[in-house]
C-alpha positions as CSV (number, residue, x, y, z in Angstrom):
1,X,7.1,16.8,-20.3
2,X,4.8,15.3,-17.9
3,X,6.4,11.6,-17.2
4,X,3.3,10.1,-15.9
5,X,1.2,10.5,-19.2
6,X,4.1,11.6,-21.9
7,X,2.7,14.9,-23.1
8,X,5.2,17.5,-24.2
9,X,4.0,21.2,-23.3
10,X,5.4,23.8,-24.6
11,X,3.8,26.7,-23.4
12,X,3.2,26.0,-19.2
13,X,5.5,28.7,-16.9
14,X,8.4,25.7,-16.9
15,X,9.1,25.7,-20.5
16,X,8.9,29.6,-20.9
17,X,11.0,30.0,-18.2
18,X,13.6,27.5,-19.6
19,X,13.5,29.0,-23.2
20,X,13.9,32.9,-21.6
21,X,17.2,31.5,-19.6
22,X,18.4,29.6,-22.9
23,X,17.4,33.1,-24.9
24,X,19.3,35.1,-22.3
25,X,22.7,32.9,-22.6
26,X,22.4,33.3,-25.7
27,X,21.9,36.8,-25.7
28,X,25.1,37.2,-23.2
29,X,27.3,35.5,-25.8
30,X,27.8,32.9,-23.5
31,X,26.1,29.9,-25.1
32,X,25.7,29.3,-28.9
33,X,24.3,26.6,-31.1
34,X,26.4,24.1,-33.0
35,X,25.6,26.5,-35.8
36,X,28.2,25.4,-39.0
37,X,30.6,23.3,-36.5
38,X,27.2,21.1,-36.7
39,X,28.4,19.0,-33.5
40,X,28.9,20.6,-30.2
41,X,30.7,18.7,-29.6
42,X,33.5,20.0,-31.9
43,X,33.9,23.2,-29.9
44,X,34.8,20.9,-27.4
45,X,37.1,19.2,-28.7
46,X,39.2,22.3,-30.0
47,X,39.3,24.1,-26.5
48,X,36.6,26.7,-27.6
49,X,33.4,25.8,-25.6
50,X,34.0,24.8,-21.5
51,X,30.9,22.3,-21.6
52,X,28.3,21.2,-24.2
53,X,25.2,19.3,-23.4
54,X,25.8,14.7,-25.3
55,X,25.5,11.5,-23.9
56,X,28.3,10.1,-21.8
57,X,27.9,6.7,-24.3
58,X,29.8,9.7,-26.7
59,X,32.6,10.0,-24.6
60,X,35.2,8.0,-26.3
61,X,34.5,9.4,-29.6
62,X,34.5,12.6,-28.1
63,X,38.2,12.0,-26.2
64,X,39.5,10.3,-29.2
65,X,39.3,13.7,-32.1
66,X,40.2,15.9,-28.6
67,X,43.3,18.2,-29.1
68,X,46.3,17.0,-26.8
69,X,46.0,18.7,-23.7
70,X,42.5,19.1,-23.3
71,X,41.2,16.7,-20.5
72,X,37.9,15.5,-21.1
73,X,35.6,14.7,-17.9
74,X,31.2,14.3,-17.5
75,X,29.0,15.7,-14.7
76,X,25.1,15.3,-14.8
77,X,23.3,18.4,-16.0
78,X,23.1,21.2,-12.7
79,X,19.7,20.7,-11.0
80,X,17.6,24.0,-10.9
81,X,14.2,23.6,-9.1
82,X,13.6,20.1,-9.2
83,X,16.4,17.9,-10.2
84,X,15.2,17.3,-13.7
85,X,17.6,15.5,-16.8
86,X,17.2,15.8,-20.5
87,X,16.2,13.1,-22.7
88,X,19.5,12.2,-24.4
89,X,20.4,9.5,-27.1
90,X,20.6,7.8,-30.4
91,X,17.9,7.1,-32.6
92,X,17.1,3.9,-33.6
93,X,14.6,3.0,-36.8
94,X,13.3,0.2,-38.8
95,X,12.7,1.6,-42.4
96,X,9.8,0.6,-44.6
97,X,12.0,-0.7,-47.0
98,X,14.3,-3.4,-48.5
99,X,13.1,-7.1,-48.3
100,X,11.4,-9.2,-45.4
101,X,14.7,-10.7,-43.8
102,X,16.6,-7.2,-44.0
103,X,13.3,-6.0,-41.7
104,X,13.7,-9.3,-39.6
105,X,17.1,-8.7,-38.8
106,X,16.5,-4.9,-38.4
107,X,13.9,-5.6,-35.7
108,X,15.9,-8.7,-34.1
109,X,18.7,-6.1,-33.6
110,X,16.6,-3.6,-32.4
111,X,15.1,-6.4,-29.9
112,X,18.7,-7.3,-28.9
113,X,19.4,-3.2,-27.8
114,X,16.2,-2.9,-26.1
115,X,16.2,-6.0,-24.0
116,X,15.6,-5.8,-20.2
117,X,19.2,-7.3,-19.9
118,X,20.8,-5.1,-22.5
119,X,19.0,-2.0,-21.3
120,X,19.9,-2.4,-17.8
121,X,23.3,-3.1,-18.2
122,X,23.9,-0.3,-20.9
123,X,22.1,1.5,-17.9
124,X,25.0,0.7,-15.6
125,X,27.9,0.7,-17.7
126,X,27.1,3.9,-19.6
127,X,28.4,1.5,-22.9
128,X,27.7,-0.9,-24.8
129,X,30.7,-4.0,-23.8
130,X,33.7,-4.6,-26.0
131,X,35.1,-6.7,-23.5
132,X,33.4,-8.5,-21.2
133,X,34.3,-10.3,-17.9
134,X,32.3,-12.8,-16.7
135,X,32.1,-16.7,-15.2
136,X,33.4,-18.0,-18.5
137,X,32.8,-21.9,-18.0
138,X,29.1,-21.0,-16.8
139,X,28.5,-19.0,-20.0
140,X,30.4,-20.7,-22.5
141,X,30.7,-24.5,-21.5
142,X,34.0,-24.4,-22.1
143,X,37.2,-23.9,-19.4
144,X,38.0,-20.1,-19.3
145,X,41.1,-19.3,-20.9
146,X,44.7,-18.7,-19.4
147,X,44.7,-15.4,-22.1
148,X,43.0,-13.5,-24.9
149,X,45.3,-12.0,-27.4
150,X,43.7,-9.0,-29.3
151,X,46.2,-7.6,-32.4
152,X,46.1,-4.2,-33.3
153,X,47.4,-2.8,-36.4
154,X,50.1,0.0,-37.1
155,X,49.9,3.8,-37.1
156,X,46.7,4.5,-35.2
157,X,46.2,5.5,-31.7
158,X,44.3,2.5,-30.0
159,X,41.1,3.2,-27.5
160,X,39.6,0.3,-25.8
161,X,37.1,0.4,-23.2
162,X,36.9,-3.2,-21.1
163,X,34.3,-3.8,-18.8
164,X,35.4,-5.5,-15.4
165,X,32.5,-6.0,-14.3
166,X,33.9,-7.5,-10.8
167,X,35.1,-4.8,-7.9
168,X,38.2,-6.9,-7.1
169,X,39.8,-6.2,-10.5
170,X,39.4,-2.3,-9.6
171,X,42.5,-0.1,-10.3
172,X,44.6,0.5,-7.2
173,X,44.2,-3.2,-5.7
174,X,46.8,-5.7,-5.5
175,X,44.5,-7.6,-7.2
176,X,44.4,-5.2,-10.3
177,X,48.6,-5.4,-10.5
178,X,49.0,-9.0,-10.3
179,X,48.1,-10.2,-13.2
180,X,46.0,-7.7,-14.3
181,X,45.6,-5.2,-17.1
182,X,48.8,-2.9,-15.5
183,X,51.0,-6.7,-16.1
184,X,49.6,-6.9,-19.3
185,X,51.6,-7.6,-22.2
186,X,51.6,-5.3,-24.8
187,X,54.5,-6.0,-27.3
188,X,55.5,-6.0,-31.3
189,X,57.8,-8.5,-32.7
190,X,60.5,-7.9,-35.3
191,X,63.4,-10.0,-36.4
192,X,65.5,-8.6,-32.7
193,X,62.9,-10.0,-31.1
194,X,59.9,-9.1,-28.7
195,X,59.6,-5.4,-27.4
196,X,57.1,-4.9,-24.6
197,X,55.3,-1.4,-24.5
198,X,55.9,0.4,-21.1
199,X,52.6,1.3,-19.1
200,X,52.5,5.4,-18.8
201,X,54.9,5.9,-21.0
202,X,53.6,4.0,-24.1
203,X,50.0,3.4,-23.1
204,X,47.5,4.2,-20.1
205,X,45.0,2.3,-18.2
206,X,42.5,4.1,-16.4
207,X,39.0,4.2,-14.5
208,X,36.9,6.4,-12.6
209,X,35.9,3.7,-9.9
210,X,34.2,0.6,-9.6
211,X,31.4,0.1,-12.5
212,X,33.3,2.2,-14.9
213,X,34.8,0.9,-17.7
214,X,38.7,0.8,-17.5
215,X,40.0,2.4,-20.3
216,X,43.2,1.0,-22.2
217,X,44.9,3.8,-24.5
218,X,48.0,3.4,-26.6
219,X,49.9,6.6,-27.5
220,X,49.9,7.2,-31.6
221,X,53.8,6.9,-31.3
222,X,53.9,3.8,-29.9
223,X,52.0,2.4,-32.9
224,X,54.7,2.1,-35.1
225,X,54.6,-1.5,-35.2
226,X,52.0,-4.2,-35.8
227,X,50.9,-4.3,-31.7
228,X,49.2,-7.6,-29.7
229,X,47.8,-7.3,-26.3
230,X,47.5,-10.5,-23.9
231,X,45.0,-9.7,-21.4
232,X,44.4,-12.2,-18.5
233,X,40.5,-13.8,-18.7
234,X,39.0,-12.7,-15.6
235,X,36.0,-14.1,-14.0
236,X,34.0,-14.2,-11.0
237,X,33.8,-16.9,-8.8
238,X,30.3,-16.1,-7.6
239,X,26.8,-14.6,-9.2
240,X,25.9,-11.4,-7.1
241,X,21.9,-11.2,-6.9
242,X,21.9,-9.0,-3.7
243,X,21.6,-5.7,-5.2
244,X,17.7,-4.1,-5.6
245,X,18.7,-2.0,-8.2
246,X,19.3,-5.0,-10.6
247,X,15.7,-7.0,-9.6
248,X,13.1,-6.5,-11.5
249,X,9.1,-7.8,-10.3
250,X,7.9,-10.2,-13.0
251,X,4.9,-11.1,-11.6
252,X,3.4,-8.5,-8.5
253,X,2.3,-10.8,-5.6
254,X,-0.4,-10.6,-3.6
255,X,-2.1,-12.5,-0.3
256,X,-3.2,-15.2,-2.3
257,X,-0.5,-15.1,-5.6
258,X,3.1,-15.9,-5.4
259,X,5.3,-12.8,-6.5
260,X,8.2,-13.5,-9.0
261,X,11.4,-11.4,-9.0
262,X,13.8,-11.4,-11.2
263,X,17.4,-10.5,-10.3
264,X,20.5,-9.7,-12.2
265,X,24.1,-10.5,-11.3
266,X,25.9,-6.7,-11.6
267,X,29.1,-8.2,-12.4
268,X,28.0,-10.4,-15.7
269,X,23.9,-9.6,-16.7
270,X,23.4,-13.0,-15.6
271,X,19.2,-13.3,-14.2
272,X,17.7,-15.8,-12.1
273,X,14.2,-15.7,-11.1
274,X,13.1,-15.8,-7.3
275,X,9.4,-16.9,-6.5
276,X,8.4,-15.4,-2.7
277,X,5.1,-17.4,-1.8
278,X,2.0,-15.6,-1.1
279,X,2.2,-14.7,2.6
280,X,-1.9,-15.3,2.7
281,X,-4.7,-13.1,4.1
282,X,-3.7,-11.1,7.4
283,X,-6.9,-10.4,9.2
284,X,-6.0,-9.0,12.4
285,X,-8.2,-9.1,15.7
286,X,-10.7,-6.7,14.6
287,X,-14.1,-6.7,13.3
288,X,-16.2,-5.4,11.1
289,X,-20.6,-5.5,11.6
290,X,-23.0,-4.3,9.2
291,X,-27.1,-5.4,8.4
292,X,-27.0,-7.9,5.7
293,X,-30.4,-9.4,4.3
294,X,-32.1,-8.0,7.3
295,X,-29.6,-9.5,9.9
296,X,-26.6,-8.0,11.7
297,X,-23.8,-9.9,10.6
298,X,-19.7,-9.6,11.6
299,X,-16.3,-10.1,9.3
300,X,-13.0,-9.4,9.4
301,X,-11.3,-7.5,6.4
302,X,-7.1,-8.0,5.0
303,X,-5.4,-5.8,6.3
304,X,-3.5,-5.8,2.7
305,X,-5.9,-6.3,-0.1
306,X,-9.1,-5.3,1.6
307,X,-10.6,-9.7,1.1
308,X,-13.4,-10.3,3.8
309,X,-13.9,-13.2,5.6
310,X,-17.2,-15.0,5.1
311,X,-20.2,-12.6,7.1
312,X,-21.3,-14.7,9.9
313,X,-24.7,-13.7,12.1
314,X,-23.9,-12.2,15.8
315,X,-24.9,-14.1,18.5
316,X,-24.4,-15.0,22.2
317,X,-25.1,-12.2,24.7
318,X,-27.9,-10.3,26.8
319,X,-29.9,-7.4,25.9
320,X,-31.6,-4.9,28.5
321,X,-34.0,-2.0,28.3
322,X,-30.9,0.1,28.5
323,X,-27.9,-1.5,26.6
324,X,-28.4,-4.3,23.1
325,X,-26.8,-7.6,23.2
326,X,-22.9,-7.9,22.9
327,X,-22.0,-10.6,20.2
328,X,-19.6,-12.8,22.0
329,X,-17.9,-13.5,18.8
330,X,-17.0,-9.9,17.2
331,X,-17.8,-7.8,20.7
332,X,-20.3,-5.6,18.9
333,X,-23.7,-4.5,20.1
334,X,-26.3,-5.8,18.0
335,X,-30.1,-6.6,17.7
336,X,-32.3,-4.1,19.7
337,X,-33.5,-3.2,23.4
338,X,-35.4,-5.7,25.6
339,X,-38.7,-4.9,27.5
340,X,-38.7,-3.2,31.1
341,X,-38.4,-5.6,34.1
342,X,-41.5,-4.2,36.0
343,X,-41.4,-5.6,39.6
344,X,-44.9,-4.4,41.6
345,X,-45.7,-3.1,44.8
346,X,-49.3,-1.4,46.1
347,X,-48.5,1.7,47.9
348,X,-52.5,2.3,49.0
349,X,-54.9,-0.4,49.5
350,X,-58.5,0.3,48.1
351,X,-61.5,0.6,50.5
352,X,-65.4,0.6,49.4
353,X,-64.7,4.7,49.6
354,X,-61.5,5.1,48.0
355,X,-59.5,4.1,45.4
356,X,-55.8,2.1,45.8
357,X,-52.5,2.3,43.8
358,X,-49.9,-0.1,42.3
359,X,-46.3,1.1,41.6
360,X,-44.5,-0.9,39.0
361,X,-40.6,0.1,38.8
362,X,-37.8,-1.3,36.2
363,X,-35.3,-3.0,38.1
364,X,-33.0,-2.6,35.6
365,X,-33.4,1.2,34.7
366,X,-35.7,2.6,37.6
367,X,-38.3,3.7,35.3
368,X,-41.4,3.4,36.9
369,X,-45.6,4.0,36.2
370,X,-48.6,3.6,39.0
371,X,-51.9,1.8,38.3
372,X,-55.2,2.4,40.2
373,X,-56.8,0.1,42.0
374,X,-60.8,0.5,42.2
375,X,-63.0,0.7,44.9
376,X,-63.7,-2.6,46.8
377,X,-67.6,-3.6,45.6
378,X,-70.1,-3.7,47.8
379,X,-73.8,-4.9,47.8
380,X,-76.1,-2.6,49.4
381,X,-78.3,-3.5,51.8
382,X,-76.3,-6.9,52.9
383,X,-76.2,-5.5,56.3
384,X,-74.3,-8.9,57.7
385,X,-72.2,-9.4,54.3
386,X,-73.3,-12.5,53.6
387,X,-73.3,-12.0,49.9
388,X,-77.4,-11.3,49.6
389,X,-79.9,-9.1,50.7
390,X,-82.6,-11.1,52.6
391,X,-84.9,-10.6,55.8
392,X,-82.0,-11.2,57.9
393,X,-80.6,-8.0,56.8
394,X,-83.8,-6.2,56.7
395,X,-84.0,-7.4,61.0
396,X,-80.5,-6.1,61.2
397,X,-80.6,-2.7,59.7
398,X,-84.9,-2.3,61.5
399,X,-83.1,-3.0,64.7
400,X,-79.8,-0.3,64.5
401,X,-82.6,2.5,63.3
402,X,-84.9,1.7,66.5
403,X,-81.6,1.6,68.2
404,X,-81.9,-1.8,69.4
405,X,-78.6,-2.8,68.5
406,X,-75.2,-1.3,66.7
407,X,-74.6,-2.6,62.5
408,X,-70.2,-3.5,62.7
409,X,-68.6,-0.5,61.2
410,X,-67.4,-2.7,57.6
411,X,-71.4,-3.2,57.4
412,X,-72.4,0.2,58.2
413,X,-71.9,1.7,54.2
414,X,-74.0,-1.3,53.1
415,X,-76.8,-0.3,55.3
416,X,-77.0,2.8,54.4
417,X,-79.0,2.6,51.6
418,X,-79.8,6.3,50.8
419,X,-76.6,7.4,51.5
420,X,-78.0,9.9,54.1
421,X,-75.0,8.9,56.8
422,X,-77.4,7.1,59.3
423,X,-79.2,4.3,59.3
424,X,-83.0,4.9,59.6
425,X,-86.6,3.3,59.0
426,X,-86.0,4.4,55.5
427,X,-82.8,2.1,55.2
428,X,-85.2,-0.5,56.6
429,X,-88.2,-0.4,54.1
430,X,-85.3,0.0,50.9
431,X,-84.0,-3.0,52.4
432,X,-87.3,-4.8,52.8
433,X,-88.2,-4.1,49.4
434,X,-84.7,-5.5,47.9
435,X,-85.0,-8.8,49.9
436,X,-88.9,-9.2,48.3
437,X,-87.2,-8.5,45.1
438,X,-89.6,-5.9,44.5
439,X,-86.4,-2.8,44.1
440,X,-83.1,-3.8,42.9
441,X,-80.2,-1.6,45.1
């Protein structure tokens, strides 16, 4: 059976395995169905099976038709690959007949069985209480009693199971002796008087620890007489609610909603509800950045239920050609690279001949690109560089061809005109002709 979605299977390599080692006991004459003793547990009982497979809530009906020197004990099933257990128990139905309160009090009954309370305790106790200890002015309103008399009658072996339910009252305490069940009075009166019962010869009292019912037996042949029992009331001072494996979560908490857990005192079923306040949202130092609505935006997620915070834009911080800003809030990079910081420098002036160059360079990065820089402009035939070509410049540049005097060296390219590499009479007339405006140079 798969416990997570209740389907049976009946045919996976589990069951088959299981039915071939049931089929092969069988087989071996070493296991057997009830067959016409209809109850295995009546093999039992006679001394003619070592085990059979019931319910430990069967155990006193099982001890109580068990031949005399036959010792009854239960062990959970033997584990095989996983440590699996049989689904085990009673039936219980509501019939589709007899008249609406005979169905009320069916399903009433069935409600009272199936409680969280009940269930838990039967849980615990293995069986259902005939006698139950507990905090009797807290439960009843009334002052506990000194003693509770129960009165058995004649000629039948008496079986009682009685729940003491606190671990102080455990068999082989001084507690348990004085005055406990092994001082109780069990007695008959006739007209000599009061006889008391003797404990192990007359009747037992037994447990198998702490949790376990203690078990009060009376021998058939003591019950000769019309018996009474005086047992002394127990209590517990105090509720335990420590235990986990009596708290139950009513309500699951969460950051934001108060969790509610129920807990039950083990010694009496008695429940009292614990609210633990939501602890809030846990958020932690770091953050989380993603591009919302266009914008680059930080939050911080629970680190239990996964609730952001509210997104809030980064900010703060410088970016470079090389690295983005750094929000001062979140510490992420964000946004996108700045421009290059170009600082400029000419590495080669220009002359009227020759170009020049500019190198800018990133002074953040080092990268770097060069410019060039024209040729200065010059205006031929302004032999004095004056700015215009006139007679003055015609005299100047007439003179250096007859050789009458030198033109300075920065002049020399604007006078000459035909580009011939000297100055001459020909330099002269272009130059005449530009300062009558009649040729432009």
């Amino acid at each position: 059976m798969n416990e997570e979605t209740n389907e049976l299977y009946f045919d996976t390599p589990e069951t088959k395995e299981a039915v071939e080692f049931l089929n092969s006991m069988f087989q071996a004459k070493t296991a057997r169905f009830a067959g016409e003793d209809k109850n295995p547990n009546v093999p039992l009982q006679q001394g003619r099976a070592a085990m059979c497979v019931a319910s430990t809530s069967a155990l006193p009906y099982i001890e109580a038709d068990t031949q005399e020197g036959i010792t009854i004990n239960a062990a959970a099933l033997p584990g095989h690959k996983t440590d699996d257990q049989l689904y085990y128990g009673t039936n219980v139905t509501i019939f589709d007949v007899g008249t609406d309160a005979e169905k009320e009090a069916s399903w009433l009954y069935l409600k009272y069985l199936t409680n969280t309370k009940n269930t838990a305790y039967f849980a615990v106790f293995n069986l259902i209480p005939k006698f139950v200890i507990l905090n009797w002015l807290e439960h009843t309103g009334f002052e506990e009693p000194q003693e509770t008399t129960i009165k058995l009658t004649k000629g039948t072996p008496y079986v009682v199971d009685l729940n003491l339910v606190s671990e102080k009252y455990c068999i082989g305490t001084e507690e348990w002796h004085t005055p406990a069940l092994a001082a109780a009075h069990i007695y008959y009166e006739d007209e000599k008087g009061t006889h008391a019962l003797k404990l192990g010869t007359d009747y037992t009292v037994t447990t198998e620890g702490f949790g376990k019912p203690v078990r009060l037996s009376i021998n058939g042949s003591a019950m000769m007489h019309d018996l009474k029992i005086i047992l002394d009331a127990f209590y517990h001072e105090e509720h335990d609610f420590d235990s986990e494996s009596y708290s139950t979560v009513v309500t699951e908490g969460s950051c934001t909603v108060d969790k509610v857990v129920e807990h039950m005192c083990y010694k009496c079923g008695k429940t009292e509800l614990e609210t633990i306040p939501a602890p809030g949202h846990s958020y932690g130092d770091d953050y989380l950045q993603e591009v919302k609505d266009g914008k680059e935006v930080h939050y911080k997620k629970c680190e239990v239920c996964a609730t952001p915070t509210e997104a809030e834009e980064c900010s703060g911080g410088n970016a470079t050609c090389v690295k983005k800003a750094v929000c001062e809030v979140c510490g992420h990079e964000y946004g996108s690279l700045s421009e290059h910081q170009y600082e400029m420098k000419i590495t080669k002036e220009p002359t009227i001949t020759e170009n020049g160059e500019r190198v800018y360079t990133c002074k953040t990065c080092g990268d770097s690109y060069t410019e060039i820089i024209d040729k200065l402009k010059i205006t031929l035939g302004d032999a004095n560089g004056d700015g215009v070509v006139d007679l003055n410049d015609t005299m100047i540049v007439l003179e250096a061809a007859l050789g009458i005097n030198d033109i300075e060296e920065d002049n020399f390219i604007k006078a000459d005109v035909n580009s011939n590499g000297t100055i001459d009479l020909m330099d002269a007339v272009l130059v005449l002709k530009a300062a009558l405006r009649i040729i432009e140079l």
